[in-house]
C-alpha positions in Angstrom: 13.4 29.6 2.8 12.0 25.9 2.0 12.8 24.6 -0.9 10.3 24.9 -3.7 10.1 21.7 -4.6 8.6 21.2 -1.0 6.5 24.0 -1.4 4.4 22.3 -3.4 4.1 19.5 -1.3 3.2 21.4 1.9 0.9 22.9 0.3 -1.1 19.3 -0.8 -0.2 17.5 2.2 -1.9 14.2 2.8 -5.8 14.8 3.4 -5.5 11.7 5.0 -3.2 12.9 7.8 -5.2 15.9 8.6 -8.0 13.8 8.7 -6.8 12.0 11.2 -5.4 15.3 13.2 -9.0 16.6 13.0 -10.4 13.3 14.3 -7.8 14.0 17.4 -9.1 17.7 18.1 -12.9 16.2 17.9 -12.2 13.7 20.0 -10.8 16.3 22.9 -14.3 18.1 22.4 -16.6 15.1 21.9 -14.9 12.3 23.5 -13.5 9.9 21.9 -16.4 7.1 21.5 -18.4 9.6 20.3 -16.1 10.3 16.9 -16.0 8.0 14.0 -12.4 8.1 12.6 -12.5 6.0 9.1 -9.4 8.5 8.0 -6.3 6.4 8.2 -5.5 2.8 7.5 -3.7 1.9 10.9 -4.4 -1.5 11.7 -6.5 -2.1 14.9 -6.0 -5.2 15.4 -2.9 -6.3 18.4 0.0 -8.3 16.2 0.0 -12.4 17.0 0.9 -13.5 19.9 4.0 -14.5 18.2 5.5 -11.4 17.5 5.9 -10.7 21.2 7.3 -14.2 21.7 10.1 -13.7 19.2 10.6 -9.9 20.4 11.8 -11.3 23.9 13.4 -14.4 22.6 15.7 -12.2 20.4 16.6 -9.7 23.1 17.0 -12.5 25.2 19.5 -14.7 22.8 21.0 -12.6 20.6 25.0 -10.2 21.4 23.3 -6.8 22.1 25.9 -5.2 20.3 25.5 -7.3 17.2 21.9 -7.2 17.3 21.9 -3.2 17.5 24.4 -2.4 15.2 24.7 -1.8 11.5 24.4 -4.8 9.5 27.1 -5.9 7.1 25.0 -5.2 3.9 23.1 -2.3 3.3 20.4 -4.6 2.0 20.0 -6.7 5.6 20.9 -9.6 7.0 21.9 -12.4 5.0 20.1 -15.1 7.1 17.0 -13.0 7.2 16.9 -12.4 3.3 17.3 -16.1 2.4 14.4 -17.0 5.1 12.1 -14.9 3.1 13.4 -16.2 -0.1 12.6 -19.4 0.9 9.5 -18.9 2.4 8.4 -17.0 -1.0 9.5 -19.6 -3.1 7.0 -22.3 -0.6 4.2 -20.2 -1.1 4.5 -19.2 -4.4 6.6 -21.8 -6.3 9.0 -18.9 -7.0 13.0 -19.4 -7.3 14.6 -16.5 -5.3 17.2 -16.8 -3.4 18.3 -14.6 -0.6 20.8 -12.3 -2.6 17.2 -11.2 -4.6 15.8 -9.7 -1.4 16.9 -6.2 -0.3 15.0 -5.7 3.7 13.4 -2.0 3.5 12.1 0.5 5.9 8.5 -0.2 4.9 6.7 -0.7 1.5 7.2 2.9 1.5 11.1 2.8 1.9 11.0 -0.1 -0.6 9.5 2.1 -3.3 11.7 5.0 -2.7 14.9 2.5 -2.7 13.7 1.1 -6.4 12.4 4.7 -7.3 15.9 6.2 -7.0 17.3 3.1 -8.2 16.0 3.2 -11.4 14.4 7.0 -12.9 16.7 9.4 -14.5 15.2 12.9 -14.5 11.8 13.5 -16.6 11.1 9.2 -17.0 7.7 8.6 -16.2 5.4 6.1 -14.1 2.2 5.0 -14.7 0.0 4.6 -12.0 -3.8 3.6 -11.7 -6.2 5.5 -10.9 -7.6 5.2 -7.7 -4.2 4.9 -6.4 -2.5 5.7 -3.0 -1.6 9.8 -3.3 2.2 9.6 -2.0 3.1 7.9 -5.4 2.7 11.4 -6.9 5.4 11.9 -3.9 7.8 9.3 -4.3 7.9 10.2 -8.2 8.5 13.6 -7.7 11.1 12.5 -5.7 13.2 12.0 -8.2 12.4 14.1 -10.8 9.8 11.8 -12.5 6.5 12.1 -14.1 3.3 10.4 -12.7 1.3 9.5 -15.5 -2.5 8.3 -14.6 -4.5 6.2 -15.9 -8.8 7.3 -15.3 -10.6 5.1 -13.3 -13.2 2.4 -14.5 -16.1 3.1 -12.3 -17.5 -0.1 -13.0 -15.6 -2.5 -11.2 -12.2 -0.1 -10.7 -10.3 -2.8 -12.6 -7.5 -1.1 -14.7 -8.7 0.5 -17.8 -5.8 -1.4 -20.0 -6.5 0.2 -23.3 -6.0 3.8 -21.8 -3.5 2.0 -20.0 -1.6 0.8 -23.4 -2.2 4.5 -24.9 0.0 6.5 -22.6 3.4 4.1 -22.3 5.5 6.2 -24.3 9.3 5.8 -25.0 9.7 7.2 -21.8 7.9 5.0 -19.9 10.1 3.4 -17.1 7.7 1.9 -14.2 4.0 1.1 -13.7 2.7 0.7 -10.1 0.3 -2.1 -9.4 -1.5 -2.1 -6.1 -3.4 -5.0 -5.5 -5.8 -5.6 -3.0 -6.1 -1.9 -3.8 -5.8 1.3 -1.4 -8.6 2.9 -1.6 -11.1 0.1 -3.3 -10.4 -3.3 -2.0 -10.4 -4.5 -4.9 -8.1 -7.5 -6.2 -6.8 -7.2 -9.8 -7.7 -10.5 -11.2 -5.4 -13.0 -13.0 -7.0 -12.4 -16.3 -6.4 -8.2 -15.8 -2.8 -9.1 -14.7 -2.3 -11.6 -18.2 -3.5 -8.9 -20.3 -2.1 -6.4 -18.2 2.1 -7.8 -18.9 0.9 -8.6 -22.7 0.5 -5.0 -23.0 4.1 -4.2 -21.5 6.0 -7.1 -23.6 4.8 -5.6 -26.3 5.6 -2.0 -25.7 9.2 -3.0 -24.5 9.5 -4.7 -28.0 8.0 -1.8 -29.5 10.7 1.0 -28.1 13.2 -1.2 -27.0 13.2 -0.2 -23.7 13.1 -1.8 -20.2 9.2 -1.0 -18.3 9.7 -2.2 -14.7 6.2 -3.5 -13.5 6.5 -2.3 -9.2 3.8 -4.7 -7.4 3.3 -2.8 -4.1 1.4 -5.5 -1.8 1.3 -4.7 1.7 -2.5 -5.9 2.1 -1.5 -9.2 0.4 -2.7 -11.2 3.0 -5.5 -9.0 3.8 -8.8 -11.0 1.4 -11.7 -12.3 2.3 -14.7 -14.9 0.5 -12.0 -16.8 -1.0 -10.0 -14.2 -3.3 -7.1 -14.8 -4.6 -3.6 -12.5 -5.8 -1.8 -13.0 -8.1 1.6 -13.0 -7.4 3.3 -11.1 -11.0 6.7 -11.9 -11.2 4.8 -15.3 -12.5 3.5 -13.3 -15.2 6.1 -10.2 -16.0 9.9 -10.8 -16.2 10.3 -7.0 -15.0 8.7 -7.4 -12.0 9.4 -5.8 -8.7 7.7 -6.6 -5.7 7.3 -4.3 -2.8 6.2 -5.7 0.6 5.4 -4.4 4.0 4.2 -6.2 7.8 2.8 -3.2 8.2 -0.8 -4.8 7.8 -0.2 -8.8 7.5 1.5 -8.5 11.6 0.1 -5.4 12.5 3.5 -3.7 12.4 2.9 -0.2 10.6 5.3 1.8 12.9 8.1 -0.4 13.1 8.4 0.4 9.5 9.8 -3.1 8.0 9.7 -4.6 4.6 11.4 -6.4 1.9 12.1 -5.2 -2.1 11.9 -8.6 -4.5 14.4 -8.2 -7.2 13.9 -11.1 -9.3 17.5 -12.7 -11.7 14.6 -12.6 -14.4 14.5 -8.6 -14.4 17.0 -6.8 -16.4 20.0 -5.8 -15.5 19.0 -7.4 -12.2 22.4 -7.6 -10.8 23.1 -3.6 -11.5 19.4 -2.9 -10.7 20.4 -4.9 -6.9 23.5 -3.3 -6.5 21.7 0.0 -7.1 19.0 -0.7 -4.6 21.3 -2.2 -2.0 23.3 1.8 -2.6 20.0 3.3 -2.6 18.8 1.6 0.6 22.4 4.0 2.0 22.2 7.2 0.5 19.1 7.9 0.7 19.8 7.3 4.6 18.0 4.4 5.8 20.9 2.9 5.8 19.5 -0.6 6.4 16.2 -1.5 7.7 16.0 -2.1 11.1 17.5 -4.7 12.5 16.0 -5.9 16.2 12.3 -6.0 13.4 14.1 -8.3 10.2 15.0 -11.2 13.2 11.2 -10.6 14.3 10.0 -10.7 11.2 12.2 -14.1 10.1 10.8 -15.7 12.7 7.4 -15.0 12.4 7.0 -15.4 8.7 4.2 -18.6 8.5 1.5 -15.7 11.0 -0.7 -14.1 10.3 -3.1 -11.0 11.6 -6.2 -12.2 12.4 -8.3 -11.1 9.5 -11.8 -12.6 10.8 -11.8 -8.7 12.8 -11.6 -6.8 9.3 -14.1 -9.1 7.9 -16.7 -8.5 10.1 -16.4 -5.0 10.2 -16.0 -5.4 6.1 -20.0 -7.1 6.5 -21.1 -5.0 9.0 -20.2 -1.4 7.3 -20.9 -2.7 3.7 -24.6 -3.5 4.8 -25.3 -0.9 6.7 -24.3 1.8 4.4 -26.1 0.2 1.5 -29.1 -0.2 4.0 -28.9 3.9 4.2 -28.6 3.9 0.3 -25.1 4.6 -0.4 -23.2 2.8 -3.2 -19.9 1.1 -3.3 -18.4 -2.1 -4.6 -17.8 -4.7 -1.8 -13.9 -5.2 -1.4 -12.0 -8.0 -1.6 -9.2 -7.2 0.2 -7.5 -4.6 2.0 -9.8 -2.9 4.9 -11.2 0.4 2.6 -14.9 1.0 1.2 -14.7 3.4 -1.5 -18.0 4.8 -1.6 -19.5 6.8 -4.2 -20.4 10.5 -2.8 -24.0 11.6 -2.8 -22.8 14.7 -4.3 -20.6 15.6 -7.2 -18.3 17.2 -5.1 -16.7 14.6 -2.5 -15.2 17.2 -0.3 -18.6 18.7 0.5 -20.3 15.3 1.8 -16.9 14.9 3.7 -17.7 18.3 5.3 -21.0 17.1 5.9 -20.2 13.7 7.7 -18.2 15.7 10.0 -21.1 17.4 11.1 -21.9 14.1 12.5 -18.4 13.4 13.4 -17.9 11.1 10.9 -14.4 11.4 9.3 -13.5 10.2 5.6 -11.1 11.0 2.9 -11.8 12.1 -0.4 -11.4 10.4 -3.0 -9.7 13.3 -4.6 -6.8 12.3 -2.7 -7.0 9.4 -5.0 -7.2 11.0 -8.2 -10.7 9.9 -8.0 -13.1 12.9 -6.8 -17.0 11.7 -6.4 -15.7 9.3 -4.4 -14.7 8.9 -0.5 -12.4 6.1 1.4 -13.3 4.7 5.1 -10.5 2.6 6.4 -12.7 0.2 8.6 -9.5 -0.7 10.5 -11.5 0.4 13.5 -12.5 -1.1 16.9 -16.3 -3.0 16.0 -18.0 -0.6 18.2 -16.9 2.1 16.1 -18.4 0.4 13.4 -21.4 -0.5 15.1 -22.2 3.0 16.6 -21.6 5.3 13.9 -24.3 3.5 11.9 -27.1 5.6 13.1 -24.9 8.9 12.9 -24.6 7.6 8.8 -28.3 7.4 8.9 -28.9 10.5 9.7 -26.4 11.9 6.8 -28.1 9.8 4.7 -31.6 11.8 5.2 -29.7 14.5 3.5 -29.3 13.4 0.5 -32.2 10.3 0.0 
């Protein structure tokens, strides 16, 4: 018998994964051209060039043995944390140094390391609404509670005086997500000012410590100019979470970093926990043939020009077939308002027409539905008539 914790969690496994299984069995009938998979954000687009280059330079120069065994601190190699360090602080005009940076098995692992790291049974998070469905998961994890904030329709910034409303004394994390999963939005600086105002003064209020978790793995994924704020500029108890996932096209070799900055409390406790974390909850360190990869390949970049056009060319043809959404900034997601009240029936009713989206349910945001447009352009390109026809439907 399963536990029944997990229970509850088979039994609201990710839409998004069995979105994706569908698109699979479809595909088998259909042929695979001939479905149009918007269900899961895996990057298609090839990682650079020099990726490859510093896969076989590193096989090439480094001991085997050394290079495939368990490195010395839980938290990654030492060399490989102070690159990143430095090339944080060059970007950002930051001051880490390499004993902030704890090397994680994803963004994912990284929020699960500072997770257990930091919630005692029954402390809750605060998470905006839309907002990627495992953080319910990784909460529950460890025995915390998810507290939402309702989305602003409007322009899906956060809604900051709800926001300010629910911290409560046992208030121990927010999550950030910016460019956003599912909107594409990009939490502006303004939102962010107003956003660590409101946490000062609750910390002052119930003299406790409110961790702000900045999870950016489409940092590097804007377009027209946008920029992101990087918070631990603007919150002392920041924590940033950070994947290649997107920014190298690198989702399943599952590498990332946790930014612990000296300004956060208790930051040398809240490292050392981390770095035991990263252990016990049996990662045991990231792995280590991708943190040399990913040294070395820090200054590339994925070439975003792919998403972009697919950004322009979906955008305008689904507000050519009369469907509303807000154009993204970042990230590679429309979030598109349903033509129906219920989102899970017009995602039953694109798949009639082998179109597969989420809802936005799964995003604690129903009326709505997410298309990841990290598809191939012809994709793009030839499910446009198959959304005309839904549209008919419905205008």
């Amino acid at each position: 018998m399963i536990a029944e914790k997990m229970k509850n969690m088979v039994a609201n496994s990710s839409a998004i994964r069995a979105m994706f299984e569908e698109g699979n069995r479809l595909a088998k009938i259909h042929g695979a051209e001939n479905v149009y998979d918007f269900s899961l954000g895996n990057p298609n687009v090839a990682a650079p060039e020099a990726v490859r280059k510093a896969v076989l330079d590193i096989l090439e120069e480094e001991d085997p043995v050394a290079l495939h065994g368990y490195t010395n601190s839980n938290s990654g190699y030492a060399d490989v944390r102070q690159a990143v360090a430095e090339s944080l602080n060059e970007r950002f005009g930051t001051c880490f140094e390499g004993k902030n940076i704890i090397m994680t098995v994803g963004a994912a692992g990284g929020l699960n390391v500072i997770l257990k790291s930091i919630l005692n049974p029954g402390d809750e998070v605060i998470a905006f609404a839309p907002y990627f469905g495992e953080y319910r998961s990784y909460t529950n994890n460890y025995d915390g509670v998810l507290v939402e904030v309702s989305p602003d329709t409007e322009n899906f910034q956060p809604k900051l005086k709800e926001f300010e409303a629910k911290i409560t004394p046992k208030t121990k994390a927010v999550i950030v997500n910016t460019p956003n999963n599912p909107t594409g939005v990009v939490y502006s600086e303004g939102t962010i000012k107003k956003l660590a105002a409101i946490l000062e003064e609750k910390q002052r209020e119930y003299k406790t410590d409110i961790y702000l978790i900045s999870d950016e793995p489409y940092r590097e994924l804007v377009y027209d100019g946008a920029e992101v704020p990087y918070l631990t500029k603007y919150y002392a108890n920041t924590v940033v979470g950070y994947s290649y996932s997107k920014s190298l096209s690198l989702p399943g070799e599952r590498i990332g970093y946790l930014v612990i900055p000296d300004e956060a409390s208790d930051s040398e406790e809240l490292l050392a926990a981390a770095n035991v974390a990263t252990r016990i909850l049996g990662f045991v360190n990231a792995p280590t043939l991708q943190q040399k990869i990913v040294a070395r390949c820090l200054d590339e970049k994925t070439d975003i020009s792919y998403y972009d056009r697919n950004r322009e060319t979906l955008y305008k043809g689904l507000a050519e077939c009369g469907f509303e959404c807000i154009k993204p900034e970042g990230a590679f997601y429309l979030f598109v308002k349903s033509p129906v009240e219920n989102e899970k029936e017009f995602c039953a009713a694109a798949k009639e027409y082998n179109i597969l989206i989420v809802p936005g349910s799964s995003f604690a945001c129903p009326g709505y539905v997410r298309l990841a447009y990290c598809v191939s352009y012809e994709t793009i390109v030839n499910s446009l008539p198959k959304f005309r026809e839904l549209s008919k439907r419905y205008f």
